[in-house]
C-alpha positions as CSV (number, residue, x, y, z in Angstrom):
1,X,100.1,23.3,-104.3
2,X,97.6,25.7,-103.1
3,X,94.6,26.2,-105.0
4,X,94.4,30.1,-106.7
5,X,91.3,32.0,-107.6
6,X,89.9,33.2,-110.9
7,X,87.2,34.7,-112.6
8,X,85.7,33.2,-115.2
9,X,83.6,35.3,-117.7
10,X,81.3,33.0,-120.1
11,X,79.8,34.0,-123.7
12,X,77.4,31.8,-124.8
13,X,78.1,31.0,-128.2
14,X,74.5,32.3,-129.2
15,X,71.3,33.6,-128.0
16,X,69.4,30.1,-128.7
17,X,71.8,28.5,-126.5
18,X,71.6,31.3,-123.7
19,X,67.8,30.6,-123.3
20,X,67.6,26.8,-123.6
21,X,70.6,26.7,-120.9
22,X,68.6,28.9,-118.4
23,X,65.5,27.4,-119.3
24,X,66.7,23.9,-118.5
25,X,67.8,24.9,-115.1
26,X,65.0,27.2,-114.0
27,X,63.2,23.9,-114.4
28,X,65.6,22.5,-112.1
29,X,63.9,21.3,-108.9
30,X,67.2,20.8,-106.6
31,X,67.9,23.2,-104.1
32,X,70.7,25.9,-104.2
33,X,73.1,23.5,-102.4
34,X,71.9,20.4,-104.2
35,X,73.1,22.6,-107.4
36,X,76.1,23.7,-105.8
37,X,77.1,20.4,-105.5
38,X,77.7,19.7,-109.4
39,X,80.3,22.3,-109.7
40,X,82.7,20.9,-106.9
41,X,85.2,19.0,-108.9
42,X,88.7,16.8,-108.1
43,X,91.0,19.6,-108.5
44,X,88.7,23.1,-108.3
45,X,85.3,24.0,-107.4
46,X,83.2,27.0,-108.6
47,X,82.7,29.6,-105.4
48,X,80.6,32.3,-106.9
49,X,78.4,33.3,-110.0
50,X,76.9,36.2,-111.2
51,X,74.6,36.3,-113.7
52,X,72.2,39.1,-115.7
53,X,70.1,39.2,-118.6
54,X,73.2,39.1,-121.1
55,X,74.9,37.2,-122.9
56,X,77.6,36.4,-120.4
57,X,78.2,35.7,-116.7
58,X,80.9,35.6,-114.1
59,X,82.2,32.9,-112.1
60,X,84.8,32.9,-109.4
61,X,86.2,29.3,-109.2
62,X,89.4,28.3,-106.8
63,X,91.7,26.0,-108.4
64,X,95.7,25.1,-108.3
65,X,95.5,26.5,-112.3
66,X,93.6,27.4,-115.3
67,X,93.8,23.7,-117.1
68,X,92.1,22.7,-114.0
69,X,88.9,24.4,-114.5
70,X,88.9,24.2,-118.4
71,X,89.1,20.3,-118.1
72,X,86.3,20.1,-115.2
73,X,84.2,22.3,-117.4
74,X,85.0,19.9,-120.8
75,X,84.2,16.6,-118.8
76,X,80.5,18.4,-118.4
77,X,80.4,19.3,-121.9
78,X,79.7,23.3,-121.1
79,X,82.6,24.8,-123.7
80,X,80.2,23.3,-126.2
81,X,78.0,26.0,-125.3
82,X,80.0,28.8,-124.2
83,X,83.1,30.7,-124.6
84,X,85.8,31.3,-122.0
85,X,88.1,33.9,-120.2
86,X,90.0,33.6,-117.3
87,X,91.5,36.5,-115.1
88,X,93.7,35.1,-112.2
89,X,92.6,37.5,-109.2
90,X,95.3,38.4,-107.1
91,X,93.4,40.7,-105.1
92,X,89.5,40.1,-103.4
93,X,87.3,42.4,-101.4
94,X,83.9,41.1,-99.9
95,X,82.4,42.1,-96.8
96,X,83.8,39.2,-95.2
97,X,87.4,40.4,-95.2
């Protein structure tokens, strides 16, 4: 089956959690790829994420379906910390195409 893509928009489940997430990782000495590396999974990997000063952030991850990317993201424990919405994209501009 191919894999489909999806955007992923995460609420942290509070403020406290939002600043020791972040915190732990800008103490993070891997590099970007190093990084990238631990959101590659068996059956979807994350492609892209976008991230502010809010309580939320985007990620686009490619998968063959939703359960997919909510199991991958349960075996690291992260929906203990965040909320999560998924929006199938059908359609996707970048530069690229």
């Amino acid at each position: 089956m191919a894999r489909k893509k999806y955007m992923a928009i995460h609420t942290f489940h509070s403020d406290e959690i939002r600043k020791a997430f972040w915190r732990g990782l800008h103490k993070s000495e891997l590099p970007d790829f190093e990084r990238r590396d631990g959101y590659i999974f068996e059956k979807c990997q994350c492609t892209g994420t976008w991230v502010g000063d809010d309580d939320f952030f985007f990620c686009q991850w490619e998968s063959e379906s939703e359960e997919d990317v909510l199991k991958a993201l349960t075996s690291k424990e992260w929906m203990n910390i965040f909320s999560l919405l998924f929006i199938r994209l059908i359609c996707t501009l970048t530069s690229e195409t």
